[in-house]
N, CA, C and O atoms as a GROMACS GRO file, in nm:
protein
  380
    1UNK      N    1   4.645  -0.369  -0.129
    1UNK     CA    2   4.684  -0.491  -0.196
    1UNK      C    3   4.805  -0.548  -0.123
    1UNK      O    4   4.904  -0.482  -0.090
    2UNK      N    5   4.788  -0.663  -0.103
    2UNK     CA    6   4.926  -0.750  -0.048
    2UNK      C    7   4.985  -0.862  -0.138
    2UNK      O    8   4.944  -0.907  -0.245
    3UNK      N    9   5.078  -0.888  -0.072
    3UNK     CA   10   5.217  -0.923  -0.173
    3UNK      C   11   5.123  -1.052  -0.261
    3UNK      O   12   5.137  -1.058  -0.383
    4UNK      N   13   5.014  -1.167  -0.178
    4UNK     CA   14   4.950  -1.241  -0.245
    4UNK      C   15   4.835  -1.190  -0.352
    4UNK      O   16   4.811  -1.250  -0.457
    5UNK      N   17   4.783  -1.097  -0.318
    5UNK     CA   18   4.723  -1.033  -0.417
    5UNK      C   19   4.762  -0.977  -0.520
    5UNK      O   20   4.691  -0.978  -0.621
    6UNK      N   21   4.896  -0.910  -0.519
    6UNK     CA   22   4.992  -0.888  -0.672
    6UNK      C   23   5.052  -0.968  -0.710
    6UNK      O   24   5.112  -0.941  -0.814
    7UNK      N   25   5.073  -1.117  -0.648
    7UNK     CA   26   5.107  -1.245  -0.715
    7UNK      C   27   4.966  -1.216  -0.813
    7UNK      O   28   4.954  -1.126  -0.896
    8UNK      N   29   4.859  -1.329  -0.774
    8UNK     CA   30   4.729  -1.274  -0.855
    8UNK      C   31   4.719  -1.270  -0.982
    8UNK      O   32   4.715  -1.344  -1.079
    9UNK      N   33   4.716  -1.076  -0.933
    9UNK     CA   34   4.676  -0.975  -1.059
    9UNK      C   35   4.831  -0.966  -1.136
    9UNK      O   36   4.826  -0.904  -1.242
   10UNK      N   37   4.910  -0.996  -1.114
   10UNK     CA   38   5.054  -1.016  -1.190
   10UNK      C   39   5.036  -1.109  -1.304
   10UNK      O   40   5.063  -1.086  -1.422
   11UNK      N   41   4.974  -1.248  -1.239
   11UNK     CA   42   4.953  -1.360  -1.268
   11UNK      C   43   4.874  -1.354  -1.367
   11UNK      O   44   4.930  -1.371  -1.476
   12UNK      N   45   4.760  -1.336  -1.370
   12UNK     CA   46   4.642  -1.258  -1.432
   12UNK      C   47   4.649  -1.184  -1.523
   12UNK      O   48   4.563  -1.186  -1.611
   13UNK      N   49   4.729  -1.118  -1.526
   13UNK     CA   50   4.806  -0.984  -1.630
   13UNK      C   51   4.849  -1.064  -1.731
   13UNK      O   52   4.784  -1.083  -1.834
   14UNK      N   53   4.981  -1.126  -1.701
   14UNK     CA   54   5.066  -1.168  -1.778
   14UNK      C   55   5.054  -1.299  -1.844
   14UNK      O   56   5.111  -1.329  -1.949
   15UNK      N   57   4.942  -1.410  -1.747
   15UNK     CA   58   4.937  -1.544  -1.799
   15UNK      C   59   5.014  -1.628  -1.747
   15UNK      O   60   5.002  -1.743  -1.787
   16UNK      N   61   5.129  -1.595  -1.632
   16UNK     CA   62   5.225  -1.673  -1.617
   16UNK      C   63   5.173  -1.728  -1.500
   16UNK      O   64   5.091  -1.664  -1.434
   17UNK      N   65   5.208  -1.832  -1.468
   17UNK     CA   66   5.172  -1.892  -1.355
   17UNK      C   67   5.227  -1.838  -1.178
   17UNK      O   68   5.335  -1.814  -1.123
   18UNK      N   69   5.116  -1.837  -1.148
   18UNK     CA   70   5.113  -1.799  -1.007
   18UNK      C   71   5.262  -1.810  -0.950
   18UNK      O   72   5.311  -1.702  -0.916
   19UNK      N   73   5.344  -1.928  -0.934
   19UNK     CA   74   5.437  -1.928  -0.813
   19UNK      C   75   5.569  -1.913  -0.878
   19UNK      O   76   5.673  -1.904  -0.812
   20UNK      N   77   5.564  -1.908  -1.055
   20UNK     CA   78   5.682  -1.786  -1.104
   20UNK      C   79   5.698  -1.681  -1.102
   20UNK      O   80   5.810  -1.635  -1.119
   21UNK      N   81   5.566  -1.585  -1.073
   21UNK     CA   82   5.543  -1.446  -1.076
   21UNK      C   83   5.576  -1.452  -0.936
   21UNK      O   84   5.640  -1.348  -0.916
   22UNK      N   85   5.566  -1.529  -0.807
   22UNK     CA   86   5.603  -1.519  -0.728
   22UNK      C   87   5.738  -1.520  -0.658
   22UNK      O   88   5.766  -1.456  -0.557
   23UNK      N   89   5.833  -1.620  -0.738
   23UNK     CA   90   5.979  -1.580  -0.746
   23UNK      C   91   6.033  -1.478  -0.808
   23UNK      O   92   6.153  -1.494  -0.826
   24UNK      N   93   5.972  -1.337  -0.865
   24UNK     CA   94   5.989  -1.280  -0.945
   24UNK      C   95   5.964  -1.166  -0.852
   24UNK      O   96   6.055  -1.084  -0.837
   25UNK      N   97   5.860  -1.153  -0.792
   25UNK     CA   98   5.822  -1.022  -0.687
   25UNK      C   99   5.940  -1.076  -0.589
   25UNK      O  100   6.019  -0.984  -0.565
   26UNK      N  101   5.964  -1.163  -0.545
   26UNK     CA  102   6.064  -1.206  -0.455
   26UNK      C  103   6.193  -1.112  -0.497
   26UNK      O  104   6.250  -1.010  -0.457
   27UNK      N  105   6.205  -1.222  -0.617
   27UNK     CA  106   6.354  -1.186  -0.657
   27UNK      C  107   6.377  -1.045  -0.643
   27UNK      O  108   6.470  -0.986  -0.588
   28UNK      N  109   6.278  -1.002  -0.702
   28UNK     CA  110   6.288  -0.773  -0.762
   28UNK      C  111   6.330  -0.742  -0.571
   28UNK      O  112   6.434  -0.685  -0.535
   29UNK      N  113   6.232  -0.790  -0.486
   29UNK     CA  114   6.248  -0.702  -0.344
   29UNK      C  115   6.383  -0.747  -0.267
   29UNK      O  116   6.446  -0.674  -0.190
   30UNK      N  117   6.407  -0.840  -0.292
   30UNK     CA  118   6.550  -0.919  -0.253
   30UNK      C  119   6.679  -0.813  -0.347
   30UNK      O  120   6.777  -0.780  -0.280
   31UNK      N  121   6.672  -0.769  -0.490
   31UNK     CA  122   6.746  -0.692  -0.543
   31UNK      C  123   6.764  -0.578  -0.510
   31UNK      O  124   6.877  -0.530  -0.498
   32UNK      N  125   6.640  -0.505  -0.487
   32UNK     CA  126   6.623  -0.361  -0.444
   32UNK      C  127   6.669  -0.351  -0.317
   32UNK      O  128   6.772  -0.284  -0.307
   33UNK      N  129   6.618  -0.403  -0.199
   33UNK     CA  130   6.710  -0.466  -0.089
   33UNK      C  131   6.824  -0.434  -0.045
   33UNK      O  132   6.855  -0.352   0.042
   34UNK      N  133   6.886  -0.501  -0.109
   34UNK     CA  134   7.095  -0.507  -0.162
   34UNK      C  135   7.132  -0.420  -0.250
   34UNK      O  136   7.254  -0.407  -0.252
   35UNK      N  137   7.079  -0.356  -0.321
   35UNK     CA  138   7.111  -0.217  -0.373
   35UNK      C  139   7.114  -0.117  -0.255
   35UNK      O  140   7.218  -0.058  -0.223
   36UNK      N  141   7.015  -0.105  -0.202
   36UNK     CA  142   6.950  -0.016  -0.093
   36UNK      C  143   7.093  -0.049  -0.002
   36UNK      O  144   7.165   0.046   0.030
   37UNK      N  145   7.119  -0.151   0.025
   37UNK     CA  146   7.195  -0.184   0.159
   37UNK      C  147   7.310  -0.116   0.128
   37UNK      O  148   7.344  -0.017   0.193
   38UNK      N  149   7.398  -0.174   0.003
   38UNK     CA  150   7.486  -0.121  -0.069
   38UNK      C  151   7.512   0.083  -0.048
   38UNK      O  152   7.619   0.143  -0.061
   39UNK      N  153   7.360   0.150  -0.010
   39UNK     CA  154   7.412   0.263  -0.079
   39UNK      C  155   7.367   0.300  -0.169
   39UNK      O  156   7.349   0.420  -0.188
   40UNK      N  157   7.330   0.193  -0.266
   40UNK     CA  158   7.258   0.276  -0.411
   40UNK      C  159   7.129   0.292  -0.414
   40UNK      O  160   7.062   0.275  -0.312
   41UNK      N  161   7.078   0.327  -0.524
   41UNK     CA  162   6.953   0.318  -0.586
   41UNK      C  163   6.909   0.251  -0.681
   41UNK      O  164   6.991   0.181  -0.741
   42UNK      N  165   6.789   0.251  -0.720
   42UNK     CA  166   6.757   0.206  -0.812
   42UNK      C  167   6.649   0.262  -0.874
   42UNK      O  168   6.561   0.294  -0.794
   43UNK      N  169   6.631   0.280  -0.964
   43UNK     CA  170   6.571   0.376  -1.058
   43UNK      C  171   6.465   0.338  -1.193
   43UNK      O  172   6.522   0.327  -1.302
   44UNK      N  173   6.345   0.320  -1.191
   44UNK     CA  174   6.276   0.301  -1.276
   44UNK      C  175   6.199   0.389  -1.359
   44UNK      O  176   6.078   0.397  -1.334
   45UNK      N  177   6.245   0.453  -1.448
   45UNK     CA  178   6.202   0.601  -1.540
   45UNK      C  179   6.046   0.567  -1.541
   45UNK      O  180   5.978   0.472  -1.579
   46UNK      N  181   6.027   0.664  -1.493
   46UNK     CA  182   5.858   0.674  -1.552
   46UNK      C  183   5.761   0.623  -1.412
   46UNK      O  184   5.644   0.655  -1.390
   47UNK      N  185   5.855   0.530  -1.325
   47UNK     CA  186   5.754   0.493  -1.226
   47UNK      C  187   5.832   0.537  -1.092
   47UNK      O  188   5.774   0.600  -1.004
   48UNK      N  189   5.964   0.501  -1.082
   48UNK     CA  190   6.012   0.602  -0.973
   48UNK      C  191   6.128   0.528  -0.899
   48UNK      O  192   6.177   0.426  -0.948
   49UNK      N  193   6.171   0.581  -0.780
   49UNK     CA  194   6.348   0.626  -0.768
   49UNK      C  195   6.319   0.488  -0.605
   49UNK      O  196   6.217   0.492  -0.536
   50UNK      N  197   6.407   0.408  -0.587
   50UNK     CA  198   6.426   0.348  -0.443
   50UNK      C  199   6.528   0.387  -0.399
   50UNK      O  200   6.617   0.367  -0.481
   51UNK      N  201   6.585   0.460  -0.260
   51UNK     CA  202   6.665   0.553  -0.232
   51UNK      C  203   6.669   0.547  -0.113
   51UNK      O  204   6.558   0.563  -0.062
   52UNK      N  205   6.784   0.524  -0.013
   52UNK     CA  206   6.837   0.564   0.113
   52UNK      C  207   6.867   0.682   0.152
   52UNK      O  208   6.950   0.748   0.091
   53UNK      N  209   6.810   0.723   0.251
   53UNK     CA  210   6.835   0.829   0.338
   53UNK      C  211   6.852   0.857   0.476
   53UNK      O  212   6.786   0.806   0.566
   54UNK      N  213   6.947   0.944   0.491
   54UNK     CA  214   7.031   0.914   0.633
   54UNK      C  215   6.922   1.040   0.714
   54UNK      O  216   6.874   1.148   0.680
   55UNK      N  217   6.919   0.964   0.825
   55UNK     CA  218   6.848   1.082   0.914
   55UNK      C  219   6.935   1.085   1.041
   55UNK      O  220   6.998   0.992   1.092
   56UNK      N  221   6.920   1.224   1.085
   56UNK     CA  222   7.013   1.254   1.174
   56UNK      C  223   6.960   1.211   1.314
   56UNK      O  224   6.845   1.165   1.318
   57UNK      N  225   7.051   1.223   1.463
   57UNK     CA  226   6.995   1.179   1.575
   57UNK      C  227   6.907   1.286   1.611
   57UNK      O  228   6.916   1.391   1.547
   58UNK      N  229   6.828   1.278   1.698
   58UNK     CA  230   6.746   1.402   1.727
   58UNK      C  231   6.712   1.372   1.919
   58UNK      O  232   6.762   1.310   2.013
   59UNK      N  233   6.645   1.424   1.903
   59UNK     CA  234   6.566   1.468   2.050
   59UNK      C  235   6.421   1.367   2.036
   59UNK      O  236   6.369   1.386   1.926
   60UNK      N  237   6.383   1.317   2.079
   60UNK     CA  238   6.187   1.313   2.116
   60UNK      C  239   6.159   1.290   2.221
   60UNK      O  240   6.226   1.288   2.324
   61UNK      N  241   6.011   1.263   2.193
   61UNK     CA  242   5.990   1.208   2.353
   61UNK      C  243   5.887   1.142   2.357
   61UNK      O  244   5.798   1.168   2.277
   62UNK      N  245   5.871   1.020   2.466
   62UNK     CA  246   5.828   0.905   2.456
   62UNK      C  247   5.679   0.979   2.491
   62UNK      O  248   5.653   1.073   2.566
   63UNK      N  249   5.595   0.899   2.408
   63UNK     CA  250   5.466   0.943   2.436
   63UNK      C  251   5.360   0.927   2.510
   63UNK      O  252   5.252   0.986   2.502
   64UNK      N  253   5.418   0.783   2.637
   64UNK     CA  254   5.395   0.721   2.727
   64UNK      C  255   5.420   0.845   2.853
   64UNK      O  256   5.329   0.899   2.916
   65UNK      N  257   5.544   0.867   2.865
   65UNK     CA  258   5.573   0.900   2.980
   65UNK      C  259   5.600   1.073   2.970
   65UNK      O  260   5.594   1.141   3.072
   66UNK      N  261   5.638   1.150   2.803
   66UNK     CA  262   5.666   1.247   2.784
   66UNK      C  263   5.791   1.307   2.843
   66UNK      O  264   5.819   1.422   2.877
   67UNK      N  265   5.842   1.219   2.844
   67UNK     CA  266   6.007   1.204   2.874
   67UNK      C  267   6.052   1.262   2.778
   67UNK      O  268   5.969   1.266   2.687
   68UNK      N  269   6.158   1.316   2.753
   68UNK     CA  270   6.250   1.342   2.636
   68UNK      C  271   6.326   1.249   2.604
   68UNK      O  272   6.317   1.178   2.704
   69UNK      N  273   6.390   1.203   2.543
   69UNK     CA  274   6.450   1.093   2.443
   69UNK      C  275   6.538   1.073   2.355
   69UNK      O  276   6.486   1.096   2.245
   70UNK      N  277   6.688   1.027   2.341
   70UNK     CA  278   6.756   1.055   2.206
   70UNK      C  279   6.725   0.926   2.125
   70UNK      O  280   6.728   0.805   2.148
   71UNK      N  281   6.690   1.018   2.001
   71UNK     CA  282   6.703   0.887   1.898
   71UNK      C  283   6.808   0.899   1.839
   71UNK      O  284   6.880   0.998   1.837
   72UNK      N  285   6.827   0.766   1.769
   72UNK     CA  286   7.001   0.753   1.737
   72UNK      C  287   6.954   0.761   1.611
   72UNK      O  288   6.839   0.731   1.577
   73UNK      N  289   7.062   0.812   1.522
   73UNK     CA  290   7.098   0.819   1.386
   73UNK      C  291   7.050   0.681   1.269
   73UNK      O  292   7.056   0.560   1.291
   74UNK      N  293   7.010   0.742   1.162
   74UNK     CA  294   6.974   0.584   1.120
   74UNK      C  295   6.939   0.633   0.961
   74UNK      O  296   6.941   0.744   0.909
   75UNK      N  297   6.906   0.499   0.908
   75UNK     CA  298   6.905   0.494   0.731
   75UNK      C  299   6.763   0.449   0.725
   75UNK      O  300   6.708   0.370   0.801
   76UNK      N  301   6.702   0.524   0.603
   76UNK     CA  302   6.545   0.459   0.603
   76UNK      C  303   6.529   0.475   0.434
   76UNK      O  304   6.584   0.553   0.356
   77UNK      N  305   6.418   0.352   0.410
   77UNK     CA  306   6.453   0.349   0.259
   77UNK      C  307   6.334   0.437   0.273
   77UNK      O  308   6.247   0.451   0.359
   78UNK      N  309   6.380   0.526   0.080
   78UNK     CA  310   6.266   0.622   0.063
   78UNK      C  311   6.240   0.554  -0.105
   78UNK      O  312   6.305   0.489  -0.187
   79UNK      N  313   6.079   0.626  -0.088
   79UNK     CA  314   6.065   0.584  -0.250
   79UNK      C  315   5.973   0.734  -0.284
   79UNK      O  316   5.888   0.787  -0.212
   80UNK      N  317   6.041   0.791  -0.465
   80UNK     CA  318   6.030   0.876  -0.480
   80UNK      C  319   5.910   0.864  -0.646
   80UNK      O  320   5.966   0.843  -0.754
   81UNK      N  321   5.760   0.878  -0.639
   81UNK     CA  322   5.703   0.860  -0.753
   81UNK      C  323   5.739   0.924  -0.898
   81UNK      O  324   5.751   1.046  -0.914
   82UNK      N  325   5.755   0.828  -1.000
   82UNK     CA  326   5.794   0.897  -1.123
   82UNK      C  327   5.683   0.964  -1.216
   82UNK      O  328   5.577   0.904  -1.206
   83UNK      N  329   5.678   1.081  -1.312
   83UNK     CA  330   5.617   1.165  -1.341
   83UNK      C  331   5.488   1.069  -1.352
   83UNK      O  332   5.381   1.082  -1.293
   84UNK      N  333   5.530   0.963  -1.451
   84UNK     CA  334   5.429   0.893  -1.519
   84UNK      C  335   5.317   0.811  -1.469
   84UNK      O  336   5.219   0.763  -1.526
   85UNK      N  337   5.355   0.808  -1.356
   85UNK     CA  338   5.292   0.713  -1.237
   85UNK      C  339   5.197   0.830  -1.189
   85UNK      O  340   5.074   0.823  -1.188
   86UNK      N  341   5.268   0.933  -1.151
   86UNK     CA  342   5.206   1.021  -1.064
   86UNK      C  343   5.101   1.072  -1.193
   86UNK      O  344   4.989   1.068  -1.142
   87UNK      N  345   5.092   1.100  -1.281
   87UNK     CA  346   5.002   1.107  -1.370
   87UNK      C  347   4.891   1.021  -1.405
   87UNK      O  348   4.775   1.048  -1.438
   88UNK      N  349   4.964   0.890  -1.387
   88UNK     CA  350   4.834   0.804  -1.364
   88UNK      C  351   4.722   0.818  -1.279
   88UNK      O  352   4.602   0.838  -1.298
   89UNK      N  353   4.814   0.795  -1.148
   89UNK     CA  354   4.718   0.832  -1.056
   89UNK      C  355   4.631   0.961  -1.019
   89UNK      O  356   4.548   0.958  -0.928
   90UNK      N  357   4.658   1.083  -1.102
   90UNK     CA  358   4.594   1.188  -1.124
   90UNK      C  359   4.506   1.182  -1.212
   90UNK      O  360   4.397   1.240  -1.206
   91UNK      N  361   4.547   1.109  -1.304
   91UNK     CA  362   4.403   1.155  -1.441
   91UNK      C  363   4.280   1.098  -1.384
   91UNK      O  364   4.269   1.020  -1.289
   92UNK      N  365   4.165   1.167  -1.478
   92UNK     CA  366   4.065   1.141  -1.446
   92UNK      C  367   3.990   1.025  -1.504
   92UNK      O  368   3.876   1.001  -1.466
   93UNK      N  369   4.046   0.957  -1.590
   93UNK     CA  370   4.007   0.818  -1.634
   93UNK      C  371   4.065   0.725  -1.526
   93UNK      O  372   4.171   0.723  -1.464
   94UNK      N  373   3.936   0.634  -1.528
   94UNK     CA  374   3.950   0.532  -1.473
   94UNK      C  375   3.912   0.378  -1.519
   94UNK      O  376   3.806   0.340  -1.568
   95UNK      N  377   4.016   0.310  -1.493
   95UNK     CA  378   4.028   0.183  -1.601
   95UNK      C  379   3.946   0.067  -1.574
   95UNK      O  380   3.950  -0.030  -1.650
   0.00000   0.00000   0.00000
């Protein structure tokens, strides 16, 4: 599914019109974003955690030439599923 397709089924869901639900997915990824940038998190019980994590520099190697390689140090957003979600997607009903 892409970002126009959960406009949509958002849309669809709720009744609201298409290009408010669309300032709305905007707005949420623009928030989470700047939390993220900030350092923080953000946390939705039941569906799950948006979270920065620092990874260290390492070694690789280019897979072109099999060179060895330093990669530099860096921040990558993580997202962590909440029980309830992950239960969803486990049960055996399907909607």
């Amino acid at each position: 599914m892409n970002k126009t397709q959960l406009v949509d089924a958002l849309a669809k869901e709720t009744g609201v019109a298409k290009n408010e639900v669309k300032k709305v997915v905007d707005s949420f990824t623009d928030v989470v974003a700047a939390e993220l940038k900030k350092g923080g998190k953000v946390q939705m019980v039941g569906f799950g955690t948006f979270e920065v994590v620092a990874r260290a520099a390492r070694e690789g190697r280019n897979p072109r030439t099999g060179k060895s390689m330093k990669i530099k140090a860096s921040k990558a957003p993580k997202f962590k599923a909440g029980k309830k979600l992950k239960d969803e997607i486990n049960s055996k009903k399907k909607k």
